[in-house]
N, C-alpha and C positions, 0 to 999 in steps of 0.2 A: 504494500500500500504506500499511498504516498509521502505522509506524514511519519513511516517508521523509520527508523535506522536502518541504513544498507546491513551494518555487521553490527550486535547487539551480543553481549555477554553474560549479563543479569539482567534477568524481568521477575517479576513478580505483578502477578494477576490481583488487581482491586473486584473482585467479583461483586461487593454491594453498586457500585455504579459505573460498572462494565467500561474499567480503565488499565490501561498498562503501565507499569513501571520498567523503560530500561533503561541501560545504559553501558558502555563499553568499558572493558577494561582500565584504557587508557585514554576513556572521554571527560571531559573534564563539566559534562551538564548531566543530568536527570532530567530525560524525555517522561512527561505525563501523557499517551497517547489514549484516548477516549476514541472507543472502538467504533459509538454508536453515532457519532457527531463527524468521526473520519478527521480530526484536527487534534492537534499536541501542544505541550506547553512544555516548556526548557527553564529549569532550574541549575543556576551554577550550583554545584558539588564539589568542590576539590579538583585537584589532578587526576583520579584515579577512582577505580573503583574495584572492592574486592568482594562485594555482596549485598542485596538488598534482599533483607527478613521482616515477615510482619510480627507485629511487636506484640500490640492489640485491633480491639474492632477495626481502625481507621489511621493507625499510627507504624510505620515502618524507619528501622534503621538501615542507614544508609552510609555503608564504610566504604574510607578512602586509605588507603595504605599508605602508599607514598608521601601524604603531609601527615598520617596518624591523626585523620579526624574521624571522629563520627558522628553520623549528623541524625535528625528524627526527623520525619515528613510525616506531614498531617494531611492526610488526600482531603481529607472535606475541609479544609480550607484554606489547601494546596499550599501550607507554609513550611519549608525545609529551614532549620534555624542545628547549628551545631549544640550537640550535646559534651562533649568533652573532650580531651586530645589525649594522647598516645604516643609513644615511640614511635617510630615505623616499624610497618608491619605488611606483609607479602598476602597471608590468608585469613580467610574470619571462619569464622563457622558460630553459627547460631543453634542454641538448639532448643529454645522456645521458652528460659531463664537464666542462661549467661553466655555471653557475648567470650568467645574464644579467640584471640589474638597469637597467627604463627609471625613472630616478627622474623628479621635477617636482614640483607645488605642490597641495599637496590646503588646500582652501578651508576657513577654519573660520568662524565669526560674527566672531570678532576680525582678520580679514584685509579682512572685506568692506567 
């Protein structure tokens, strides 16, 4: 469709009002793509992205590794605001009461 992402890494399905969450590994927005309307809205996020988990009813964390943020989006009233910061970190993993952080070494030109 037209409003998706050519290449999309993390989605997560809002099923109360038939919207998508994605966003690329190494994109730096959170697309809200509303399936029924065929239009999207772009949230900056970070540099990165290593997971979108739903939290509660309406609430999803949305981790960026590479700055060690993590942020909470509120679909119904579409506000993404950071929740805390972190080390850097490569993976997340959620498992529906704590937030699992694999940190490590993200490679920049001044390390190489």
């Amino acid at each position: 469709d037209k409003g998706i992402l050519k290449y999309t890494d993390y989605v997560q399905i809002i099923e109360e009002n038939n919207k998508l969450l994605l966003m690329n590994r190494r994109g730096n927005y959170l697309m809200v793509y509303d399936y029924d309307n065929h239009t999207s809205i772009k949230k900056k996020a970070g540099d990165s992205c290593c997971g979108i988990f739903k939290l509660l009813f309406d609430s999803y964390l949305v981790t960026d590794g590479f700055n060690g943020t993590i942020f909470s989006f509120n679909a119904e009233c579409m506000l993404l605001k950071t929740l805390f910061k972190t080390p850097v970190f490569h993976t997340a993993v959620f498992d529906g009461t704590k937030l699992f952080l694999r940190g490590g070494y993200i490679v920049t030109e001044q390390n190489v």
